[in-house]
C-alpha positions as CSV (number, residue, x, y, z in Angstrom):
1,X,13.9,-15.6,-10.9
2,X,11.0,-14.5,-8.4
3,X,9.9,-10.9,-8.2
4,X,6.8,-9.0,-7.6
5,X,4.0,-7.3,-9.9
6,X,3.1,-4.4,-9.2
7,X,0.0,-3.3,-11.1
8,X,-0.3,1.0,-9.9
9,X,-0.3,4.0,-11.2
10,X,2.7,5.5,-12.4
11,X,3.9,9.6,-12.7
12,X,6.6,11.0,-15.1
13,X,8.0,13.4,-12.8
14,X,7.7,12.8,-9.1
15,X,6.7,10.0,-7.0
16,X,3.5,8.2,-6.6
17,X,2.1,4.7,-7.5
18,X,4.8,2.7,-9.1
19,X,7.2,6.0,-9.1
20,X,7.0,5.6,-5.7
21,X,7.3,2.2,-4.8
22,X,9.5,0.2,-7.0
23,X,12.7,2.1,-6.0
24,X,12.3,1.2,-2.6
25,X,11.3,-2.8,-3.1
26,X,14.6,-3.1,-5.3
27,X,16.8,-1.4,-2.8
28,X,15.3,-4.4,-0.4
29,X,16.8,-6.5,-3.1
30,X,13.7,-7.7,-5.0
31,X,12.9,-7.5,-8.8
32,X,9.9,-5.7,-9.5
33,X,7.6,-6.0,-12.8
34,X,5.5,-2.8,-12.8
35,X,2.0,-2.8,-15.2
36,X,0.8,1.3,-14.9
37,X,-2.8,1.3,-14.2
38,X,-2.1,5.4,-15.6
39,X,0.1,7.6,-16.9
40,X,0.1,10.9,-15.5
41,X,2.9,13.3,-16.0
42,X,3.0,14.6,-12.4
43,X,0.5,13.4,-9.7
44,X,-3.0,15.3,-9.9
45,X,-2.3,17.3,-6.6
46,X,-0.7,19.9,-8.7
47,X,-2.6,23.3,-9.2
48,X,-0.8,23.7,-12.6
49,X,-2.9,20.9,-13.8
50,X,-1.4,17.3,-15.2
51,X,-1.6,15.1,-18.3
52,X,-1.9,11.5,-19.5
53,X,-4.2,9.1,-19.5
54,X,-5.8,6.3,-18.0
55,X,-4.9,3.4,-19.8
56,X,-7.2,1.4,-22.5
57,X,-9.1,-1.4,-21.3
58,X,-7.7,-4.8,-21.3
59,X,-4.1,-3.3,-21.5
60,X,-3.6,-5.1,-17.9
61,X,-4.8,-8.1,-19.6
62,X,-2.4,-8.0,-22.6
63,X,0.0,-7.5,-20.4
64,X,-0.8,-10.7,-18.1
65,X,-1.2,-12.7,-20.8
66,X,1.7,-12.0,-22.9
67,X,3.3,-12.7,-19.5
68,X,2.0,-15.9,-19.1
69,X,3.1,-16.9,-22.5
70,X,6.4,-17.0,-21.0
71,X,4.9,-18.4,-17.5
72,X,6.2,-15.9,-15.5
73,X,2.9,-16.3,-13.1
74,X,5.2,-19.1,-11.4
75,X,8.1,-16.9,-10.2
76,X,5.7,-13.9,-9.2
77,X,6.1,-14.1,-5.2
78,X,4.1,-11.1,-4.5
79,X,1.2,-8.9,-6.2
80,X,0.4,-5.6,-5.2
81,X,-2.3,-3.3,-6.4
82,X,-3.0,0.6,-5.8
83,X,-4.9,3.2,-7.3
84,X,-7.2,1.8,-10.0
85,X,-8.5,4.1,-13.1
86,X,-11.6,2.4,-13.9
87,X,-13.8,-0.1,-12.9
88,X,-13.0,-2.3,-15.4
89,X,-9.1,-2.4,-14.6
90,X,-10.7,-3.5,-10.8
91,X,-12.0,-6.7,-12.8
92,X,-8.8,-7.3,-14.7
93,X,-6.4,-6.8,-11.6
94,X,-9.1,-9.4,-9.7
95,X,-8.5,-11.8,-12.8
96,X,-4.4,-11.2,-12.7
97,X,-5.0,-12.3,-8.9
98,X,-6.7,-15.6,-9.9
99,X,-4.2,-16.1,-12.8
100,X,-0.9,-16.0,-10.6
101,X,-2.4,-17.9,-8.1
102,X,-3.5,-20.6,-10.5
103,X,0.2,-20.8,-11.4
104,X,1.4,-20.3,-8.0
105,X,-0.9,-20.7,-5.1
106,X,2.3,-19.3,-2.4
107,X,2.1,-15.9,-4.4
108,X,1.2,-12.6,-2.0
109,X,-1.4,-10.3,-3.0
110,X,-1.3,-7.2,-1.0
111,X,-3.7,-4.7,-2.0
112,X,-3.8,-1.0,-1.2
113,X,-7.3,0.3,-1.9
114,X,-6.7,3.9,-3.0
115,X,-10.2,5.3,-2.6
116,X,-9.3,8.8,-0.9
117,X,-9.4,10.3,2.5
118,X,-11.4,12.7,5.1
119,X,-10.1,16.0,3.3
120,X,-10.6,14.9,-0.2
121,X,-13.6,12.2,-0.1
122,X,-13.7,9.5,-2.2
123,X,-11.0,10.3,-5.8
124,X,-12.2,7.4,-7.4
125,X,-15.5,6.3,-8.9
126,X,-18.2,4.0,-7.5
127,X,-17.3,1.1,-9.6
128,X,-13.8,1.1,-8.2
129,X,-14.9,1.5,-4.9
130,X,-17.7,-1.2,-5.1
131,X,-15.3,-4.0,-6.8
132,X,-12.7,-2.7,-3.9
133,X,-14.8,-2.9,-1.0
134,X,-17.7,-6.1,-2.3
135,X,-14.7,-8.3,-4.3
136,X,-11.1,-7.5,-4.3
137,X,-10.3,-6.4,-0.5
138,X,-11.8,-10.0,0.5
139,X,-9.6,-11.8,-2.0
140,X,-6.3,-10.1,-0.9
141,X,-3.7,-11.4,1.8
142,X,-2.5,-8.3,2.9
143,X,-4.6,-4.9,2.9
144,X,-3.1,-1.6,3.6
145,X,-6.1,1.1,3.8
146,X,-6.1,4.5,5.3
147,X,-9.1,5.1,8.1
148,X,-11.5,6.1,5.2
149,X,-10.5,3.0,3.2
150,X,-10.7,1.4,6.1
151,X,-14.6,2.2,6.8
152,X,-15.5,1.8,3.5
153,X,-15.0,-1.3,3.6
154,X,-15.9,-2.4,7.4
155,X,-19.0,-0.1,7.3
156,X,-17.5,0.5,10.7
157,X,-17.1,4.7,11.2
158,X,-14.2,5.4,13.1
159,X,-13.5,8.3,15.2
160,X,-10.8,7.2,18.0
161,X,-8.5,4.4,18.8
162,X,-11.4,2.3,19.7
163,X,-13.6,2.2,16.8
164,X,-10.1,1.7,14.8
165,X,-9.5,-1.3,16.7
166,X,-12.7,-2.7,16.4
167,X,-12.7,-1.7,12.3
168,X,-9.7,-3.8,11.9
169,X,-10.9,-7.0,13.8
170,X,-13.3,-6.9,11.7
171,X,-11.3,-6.8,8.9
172,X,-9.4,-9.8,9.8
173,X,-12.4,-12.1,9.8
174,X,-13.4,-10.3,6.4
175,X,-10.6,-12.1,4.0
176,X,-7.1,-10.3,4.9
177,X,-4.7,-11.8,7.1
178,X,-2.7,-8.7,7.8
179,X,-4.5,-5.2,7.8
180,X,-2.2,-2.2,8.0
181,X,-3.9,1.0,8.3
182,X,-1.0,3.4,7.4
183,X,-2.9,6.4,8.6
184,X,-5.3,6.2,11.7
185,X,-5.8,10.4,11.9
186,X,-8.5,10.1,14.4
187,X,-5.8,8.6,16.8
188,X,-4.2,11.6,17.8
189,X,-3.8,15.5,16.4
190,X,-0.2,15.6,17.9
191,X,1.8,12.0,16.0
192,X,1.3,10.1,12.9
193,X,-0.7,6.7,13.9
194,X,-0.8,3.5,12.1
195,X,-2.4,0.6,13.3
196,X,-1.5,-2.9,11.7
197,X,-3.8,-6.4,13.0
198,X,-2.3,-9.8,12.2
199,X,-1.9,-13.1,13.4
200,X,-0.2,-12.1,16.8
201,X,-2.6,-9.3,17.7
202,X,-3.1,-5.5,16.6
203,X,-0.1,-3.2,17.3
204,X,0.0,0.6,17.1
205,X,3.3,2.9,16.3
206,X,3.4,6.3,16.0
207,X,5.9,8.9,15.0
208,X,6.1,12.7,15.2
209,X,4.2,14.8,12.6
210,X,6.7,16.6,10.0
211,X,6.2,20.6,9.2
212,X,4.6,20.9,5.7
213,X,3.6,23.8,3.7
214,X,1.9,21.3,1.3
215,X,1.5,17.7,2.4
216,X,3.7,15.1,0.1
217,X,1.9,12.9,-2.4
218,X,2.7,9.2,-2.6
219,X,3.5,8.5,1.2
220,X,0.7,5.4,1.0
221,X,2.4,3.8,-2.0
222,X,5.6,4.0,-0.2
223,X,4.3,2.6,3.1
224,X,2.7,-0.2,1.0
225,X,6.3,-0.8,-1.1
226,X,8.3,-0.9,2.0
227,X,6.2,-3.2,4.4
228,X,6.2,-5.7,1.4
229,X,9.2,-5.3,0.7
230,X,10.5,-6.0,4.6
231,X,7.5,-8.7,5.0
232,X,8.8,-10.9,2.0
233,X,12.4,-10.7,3.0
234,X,11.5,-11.6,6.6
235,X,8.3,-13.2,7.3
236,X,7.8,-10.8,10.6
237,X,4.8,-8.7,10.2
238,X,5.6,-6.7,13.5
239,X,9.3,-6.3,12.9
240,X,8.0,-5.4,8.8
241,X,5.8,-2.9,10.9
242,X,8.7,-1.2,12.5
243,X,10.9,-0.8,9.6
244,X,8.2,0.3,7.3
245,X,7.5,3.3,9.6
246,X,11.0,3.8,10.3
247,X,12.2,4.4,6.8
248,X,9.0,6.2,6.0
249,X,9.9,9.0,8.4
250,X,13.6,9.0,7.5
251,X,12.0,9.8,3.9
252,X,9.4,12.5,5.4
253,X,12.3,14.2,7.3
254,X,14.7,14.2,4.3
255,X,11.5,15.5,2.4
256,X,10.9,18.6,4.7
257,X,14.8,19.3,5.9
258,X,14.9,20.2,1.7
259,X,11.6,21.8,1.7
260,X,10.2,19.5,-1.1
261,X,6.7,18.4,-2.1
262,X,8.1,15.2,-4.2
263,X,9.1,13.0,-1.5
264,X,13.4,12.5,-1.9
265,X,13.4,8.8,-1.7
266,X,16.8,8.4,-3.6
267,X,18.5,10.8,-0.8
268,X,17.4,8.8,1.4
269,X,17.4,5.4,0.4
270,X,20.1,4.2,3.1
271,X,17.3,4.0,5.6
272,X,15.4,1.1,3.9
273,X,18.0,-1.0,3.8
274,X,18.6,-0.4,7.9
275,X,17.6,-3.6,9.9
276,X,19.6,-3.1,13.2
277,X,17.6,0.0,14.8
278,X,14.1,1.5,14.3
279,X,13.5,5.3,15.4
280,X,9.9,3.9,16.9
281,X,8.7,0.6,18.0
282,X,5.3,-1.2,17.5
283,X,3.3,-1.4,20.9
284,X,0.6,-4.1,21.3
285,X,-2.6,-3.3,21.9
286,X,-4.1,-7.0,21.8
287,X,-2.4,-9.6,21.3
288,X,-3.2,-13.3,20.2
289,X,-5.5,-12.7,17.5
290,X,-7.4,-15.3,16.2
291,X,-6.5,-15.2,12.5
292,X,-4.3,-17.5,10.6
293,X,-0.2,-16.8,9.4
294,X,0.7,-16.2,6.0
């Protein structure tokens, strides 16, 4: 029995971190393990305030090794990391890498580096972003940053289309094999960019912008969730590309059409599962890049 572990955080009420993306990888028919990095009982964009906690040190580590007791390692097909409480949970998640890749060296680890973004600067602390940026990034098979993340860890400021471009060649000879930037915002004020590099070259799709009095929480997670999800079942990082985006927006659109915040993935689950027909293609912007398959 394979499935996927998928160390995040994790909100009571709403959807972010693992609330937001193990729905979504099970509707795509695969078993998910999730190991909460927090527990929150909303997400923290609330003005109402939150609680919870981040939680203790080593708890990832228990976790892991109570699961290797009964050497699940082998079966795990996929890892995927998000937002990260503390520097030391960085460390752990790095070890839980090495661990399931000891066991089985064909496992995925996709890793979306939740630092922050232009409007609200960096939301996690310098350890975390140092262990993201100097160790972890490097070691993963898949990364999925926004255009801060993706900065941070190319030292390469972005401001167009261009300097994106150039970021995530650079990214590619930096570890990663895939690099999905699920939000390029530089790109253009008008549609919603993302920019993926990979093995056959760097593609762009965009989609319209949706109406929002406040801006959903959680979209990254799900953008992470889905391509996964899509890339394991099909081994096509451009067609994954597509229907990521497509059933992102389908979500977006059901979001705003009920003028929510918490994004209504269970409304519309129908459109992950959709294989036949994508709202928006992926256009190539280069193609043949020099990089290795996964």
């Amino acid at each position: 029995m394979q499935g996927i572990l998928s160390i995040q955080s994790h909100v009571v009420y709403g959807c972010a971190g693992n609330s937001s993306a193990v729905f979504p990888l099970q509707r795509l028919g695969h078993i998910v393990w999730p190991i909460h990095t927090v527990q929150f009982s909303n997400h923290t964009q609330y003005a109402q305030s939150w609680t919870g906690q981040v939680m203790p040190l080593g708890s990832i580590t228990e976790l892991i090794n109570g699961l290797i007791s009964i050497d699940v390692p082998r079966d795990v097909k996929a890892i995927i990391s998000g937002y990260m409480g503390s520097g030391t949970q960085a460390d752990e998640i790095l070890e839980t890498v090495e661990r399931v890749k000891a066991a089985n060296p064909h496992a995925l680890y996709i890793c979306d580096p939740v630092m922050g973004d232009p409007l609200k600067g960096c939301v996690v602390s310098p350890e975390v972003t140092e262990a993201l940026c100097e160790r972890i990034m490097k070691q993963a098979d898949i990364i999925v940053p926004n255009q801060f993340e993706l900065t941070h860890f190319t030292g390469i400021e972005i401001s167009d289309l261009p300097s994106a471009i150039k970021a995530c060649q650079r990214a590619l000879t930096m570890g990663p094999k895939i690099v999905l930037v699920k939000h390029l915002h530089s790109a253009s004020e008008d549609e919603f960019t993302m920019l993926m590099g990979c093995a056959d070259g760097l593609f762009i799709v965009t989609r319209p912008l949706l109406d929002f009095a406040r801006q959903p929480v959680g979209v990254g997670d799900l953008i992470t969730s889905l391509f996964t999800g899509h890339y394991l079942n099909n081994h096509d990082p451009v067609k994954s590309f597509e229907l990521c985006n497509h059933a992102v927006y389908r979500v977006l659109k059901a979001t705003a059409q009920c003028g929510e915040w918490e994004l209504q993935i269970i409304p519309a689950q129908e459109a992950f599962a959709e294989l036949s027909a994508v709202d928006f293609t992926a256009r190539p912007l280069l193609a043949n890049a020099d990089k290795p398959s996964i």
